[in-house]
LUMMARVO-618741 format. One line per field, with one value per residue (C-alpha): residue number from 1; chain; x, y, z. Coordinates in Angstrom, 3 decimals. Last residue first. Layout:
<nodes>
seq (NUM / ...)
mol (A / ...)
px (X / ...)
py (Y / ...)
pz (Z / ...)
</nodes>
This chain:
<nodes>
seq (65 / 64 / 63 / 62 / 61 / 60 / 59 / 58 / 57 / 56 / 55 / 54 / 53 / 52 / 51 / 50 / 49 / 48 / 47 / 46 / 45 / 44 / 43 / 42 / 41 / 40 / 39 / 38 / 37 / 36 / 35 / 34 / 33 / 32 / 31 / 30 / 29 / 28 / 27 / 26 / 25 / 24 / 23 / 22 / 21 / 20 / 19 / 18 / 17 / 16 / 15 / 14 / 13 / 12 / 11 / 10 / 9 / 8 / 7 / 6 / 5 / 4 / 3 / 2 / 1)
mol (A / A / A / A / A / A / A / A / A / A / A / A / A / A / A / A / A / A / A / A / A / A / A / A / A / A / A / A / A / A / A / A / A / A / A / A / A / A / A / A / A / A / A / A / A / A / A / A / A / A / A / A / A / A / A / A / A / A / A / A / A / A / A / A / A)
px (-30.406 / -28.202 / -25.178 / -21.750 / -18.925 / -15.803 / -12.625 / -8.943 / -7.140 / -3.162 / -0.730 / 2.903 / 5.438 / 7.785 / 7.331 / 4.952 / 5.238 / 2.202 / 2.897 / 0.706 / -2.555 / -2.444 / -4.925 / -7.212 / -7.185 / -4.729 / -6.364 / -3.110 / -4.137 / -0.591 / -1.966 / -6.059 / -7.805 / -11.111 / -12.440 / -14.120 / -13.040 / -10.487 / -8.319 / -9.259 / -7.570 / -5.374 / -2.209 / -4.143 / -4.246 / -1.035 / -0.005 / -1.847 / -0.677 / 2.886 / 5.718 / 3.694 / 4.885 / 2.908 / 2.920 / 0.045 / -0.211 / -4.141 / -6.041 / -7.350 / -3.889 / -0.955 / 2.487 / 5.152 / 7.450)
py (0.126 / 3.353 / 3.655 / 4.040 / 3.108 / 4.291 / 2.525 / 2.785 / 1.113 / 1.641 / -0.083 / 0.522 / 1.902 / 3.223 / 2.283 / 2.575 / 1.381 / -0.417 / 0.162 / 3.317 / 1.682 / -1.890 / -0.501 / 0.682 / -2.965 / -3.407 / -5.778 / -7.128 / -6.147 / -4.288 / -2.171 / -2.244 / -0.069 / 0.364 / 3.773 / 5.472 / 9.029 / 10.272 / 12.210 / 11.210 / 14.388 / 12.487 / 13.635 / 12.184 / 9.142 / 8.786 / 9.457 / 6.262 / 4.258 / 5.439 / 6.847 / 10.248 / 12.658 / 11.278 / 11.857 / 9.492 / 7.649 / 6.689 / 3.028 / 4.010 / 5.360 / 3.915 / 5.237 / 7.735 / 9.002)
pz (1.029 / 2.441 / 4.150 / 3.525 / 5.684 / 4.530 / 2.845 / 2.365 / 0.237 / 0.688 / -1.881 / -1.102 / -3.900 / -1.430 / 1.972 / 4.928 / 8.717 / 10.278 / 13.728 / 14.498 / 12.756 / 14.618 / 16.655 / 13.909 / 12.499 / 9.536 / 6.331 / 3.966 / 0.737 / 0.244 / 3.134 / 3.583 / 5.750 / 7.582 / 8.199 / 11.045 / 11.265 / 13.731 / 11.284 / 7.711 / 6.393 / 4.702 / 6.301 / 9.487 / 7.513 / 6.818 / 10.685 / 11.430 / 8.980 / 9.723 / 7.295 / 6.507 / 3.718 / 1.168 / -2.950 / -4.337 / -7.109 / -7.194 / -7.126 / -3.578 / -2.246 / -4.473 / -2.436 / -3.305 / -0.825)
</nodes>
């Protein structure tokens, strides 16, 4: 299926937040995330399902000053 990831088409396998971002390569790292601009918490992760033309955002924390 193809979703948006970060501004980019992107060709997924994954259905599930959670699985998406083990496709990712994101695995266990902290991240926040964004579907359709909707904010979903890491425990809401496995329930989010994804479809076609989704927008995902994901984003890490930097640091630095």
């Amino acid at each position: 299926m193809k979703i948006i990831i970060n501004g980019e088409n992107t060709e997924v396998q994954a259905t599930a937040l959670d699985q998406l971002l083990v496709e990712l390569g994101y695995g266990d790292s902290r991240v926040a995330t964004a579907v359709n601009g909707v904010f979903v918490a890491q425990g809401h992760r496995a329930d989010c399902t994804l479809s076609e033309a989704d927008r995902l955002e994901v984003v890490t924390p930097r640091q630095g000053g």
